[in-house]
TIZABA-814978 format. One line per 8 residues: their letters; for each residue x negated, y negated, z of N, C-alpha, C. Coordinates in steps of 0.05 Angstrom, whole numbers, plus 5000, padded with zeros to 4 digits. Atoms other than C-alpha are relative to their C-alpha. Layout:
! TIZABA-814978
a = X:Y:Z:X:Y:Z:X:Y:Z ~ ...
***
This chain:
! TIZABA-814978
xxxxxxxx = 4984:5024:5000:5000:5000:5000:4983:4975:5000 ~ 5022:5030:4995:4941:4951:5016:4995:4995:4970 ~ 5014:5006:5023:4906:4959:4948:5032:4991:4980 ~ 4980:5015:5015:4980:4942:4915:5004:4969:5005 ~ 5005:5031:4986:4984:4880:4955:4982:4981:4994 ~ 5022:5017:5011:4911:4863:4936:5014:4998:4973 ~ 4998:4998:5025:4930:4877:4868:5024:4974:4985 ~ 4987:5018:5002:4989:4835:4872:4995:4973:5002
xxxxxxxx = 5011:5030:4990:4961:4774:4904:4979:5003:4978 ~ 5010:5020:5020:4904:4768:4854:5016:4996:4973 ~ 4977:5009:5024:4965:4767:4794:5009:4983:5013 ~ 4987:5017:5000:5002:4716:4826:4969:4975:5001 ~ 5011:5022:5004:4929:4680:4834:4989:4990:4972 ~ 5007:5004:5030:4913:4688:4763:5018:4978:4983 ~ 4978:5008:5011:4979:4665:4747:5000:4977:5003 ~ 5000:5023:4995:4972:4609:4782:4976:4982:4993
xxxxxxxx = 5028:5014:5007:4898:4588:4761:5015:4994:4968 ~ 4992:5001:5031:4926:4596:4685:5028:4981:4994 ~ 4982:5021:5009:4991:4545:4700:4979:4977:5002 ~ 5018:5029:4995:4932:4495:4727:4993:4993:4978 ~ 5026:5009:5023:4886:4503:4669:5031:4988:4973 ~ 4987:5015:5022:4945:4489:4623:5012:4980:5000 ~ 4985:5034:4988:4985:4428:4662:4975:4982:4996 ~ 5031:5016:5000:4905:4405:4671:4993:4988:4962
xxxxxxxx = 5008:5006:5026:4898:4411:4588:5023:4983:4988 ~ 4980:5010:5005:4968:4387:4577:4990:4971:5000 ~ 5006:5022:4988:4952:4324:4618:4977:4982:4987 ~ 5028:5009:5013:4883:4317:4585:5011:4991:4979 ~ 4993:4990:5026:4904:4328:4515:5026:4970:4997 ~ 4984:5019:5013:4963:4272:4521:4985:4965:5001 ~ 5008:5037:4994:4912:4209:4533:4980:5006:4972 ~ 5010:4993:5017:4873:4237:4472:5002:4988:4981
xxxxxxxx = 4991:5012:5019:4873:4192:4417:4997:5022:4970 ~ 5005:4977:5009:4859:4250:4371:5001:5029:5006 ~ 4995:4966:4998:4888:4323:4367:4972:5026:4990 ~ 5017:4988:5023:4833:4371:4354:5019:5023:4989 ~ 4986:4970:5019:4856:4433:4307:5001:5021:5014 ~ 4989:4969:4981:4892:4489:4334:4979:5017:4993 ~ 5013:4980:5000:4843:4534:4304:4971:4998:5022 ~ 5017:5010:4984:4785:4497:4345:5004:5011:5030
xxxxxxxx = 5005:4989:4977:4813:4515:4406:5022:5031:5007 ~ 5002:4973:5008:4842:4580:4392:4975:5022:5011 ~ 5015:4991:4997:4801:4639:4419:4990:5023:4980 ~ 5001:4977:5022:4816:4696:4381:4994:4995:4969 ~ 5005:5000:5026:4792:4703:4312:5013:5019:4989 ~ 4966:4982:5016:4855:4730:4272:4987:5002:4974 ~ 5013:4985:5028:4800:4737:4210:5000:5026:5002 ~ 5004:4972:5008:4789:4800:4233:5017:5025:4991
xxxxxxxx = 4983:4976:5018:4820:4866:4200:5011:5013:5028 ~ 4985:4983:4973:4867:4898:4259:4996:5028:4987 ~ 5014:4972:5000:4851:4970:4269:5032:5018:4991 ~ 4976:4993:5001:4905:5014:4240:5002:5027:5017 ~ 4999:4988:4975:4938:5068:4280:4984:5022:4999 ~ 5010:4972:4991:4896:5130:4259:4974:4991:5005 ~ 5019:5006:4975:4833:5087:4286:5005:5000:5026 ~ 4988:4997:4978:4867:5082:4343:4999:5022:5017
xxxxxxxx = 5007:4972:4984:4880:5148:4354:4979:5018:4996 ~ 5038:4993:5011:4807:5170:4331:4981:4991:5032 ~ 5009:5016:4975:4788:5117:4391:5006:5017:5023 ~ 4994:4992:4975:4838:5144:4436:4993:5030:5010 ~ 5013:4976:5006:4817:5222:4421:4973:5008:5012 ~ 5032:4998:4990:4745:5209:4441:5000:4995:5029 ~ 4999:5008:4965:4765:5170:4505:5007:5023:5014 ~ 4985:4971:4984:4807:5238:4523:4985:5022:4999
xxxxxxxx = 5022:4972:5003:4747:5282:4501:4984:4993:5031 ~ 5024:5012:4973:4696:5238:4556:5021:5008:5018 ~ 4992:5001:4983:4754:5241:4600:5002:5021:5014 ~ 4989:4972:4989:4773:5310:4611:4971:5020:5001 ~ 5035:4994:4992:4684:5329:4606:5001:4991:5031 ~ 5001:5013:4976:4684:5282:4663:5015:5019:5022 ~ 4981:4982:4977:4754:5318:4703:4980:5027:5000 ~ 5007:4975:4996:4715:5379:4686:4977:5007:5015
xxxxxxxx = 5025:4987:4977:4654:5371:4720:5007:4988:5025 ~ 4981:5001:4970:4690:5340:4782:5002:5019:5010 ~ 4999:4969:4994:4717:5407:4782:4986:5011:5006 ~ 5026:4992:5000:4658:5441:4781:4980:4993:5025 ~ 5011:5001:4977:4633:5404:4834:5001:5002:5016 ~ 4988:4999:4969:4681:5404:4882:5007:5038:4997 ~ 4986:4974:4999:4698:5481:4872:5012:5016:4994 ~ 4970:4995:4999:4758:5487:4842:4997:5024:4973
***
């Protein structure tokens, strides 16, 4: 129950750092005699080619190979 609670409390502080930074840019941004370009402050770069789904599941395939190596030597170590 504790680690939900942590887990909770830092989402509502995230949440709340991320209304600052945008009331803060809002605020900024309206004494601005000049807009810069949405792409300027944009993070993501939407040039790139999105992965279609059978990369995906190629990706997710490998992650479930490491994963279940991993459960297996757990196993292994503890006994089972």
């Amino acid at each position: 129950m504790r680690l939900l609670a942590e887990a909770a409390a830092k989402r509502v502080e995230r949440e709340h750092n991320s209304r600052a930074w945008l009331a803060w840019h809002i605020a900024a941004m309206q004494r601005m005699k000049r807009i810069p370009d949405l792409k300027k402050l944009t993070v993501r770069d939407t040039t790139r080619p999105r992965q279609t789904w059978r990369q995906q599941l190629e990706i997710m395939a490998q992650w479930a190979s490491k994963r279940n190596e991993w459960l297996a030597r757990q196993e292994k170590m503890n006994g089972r």
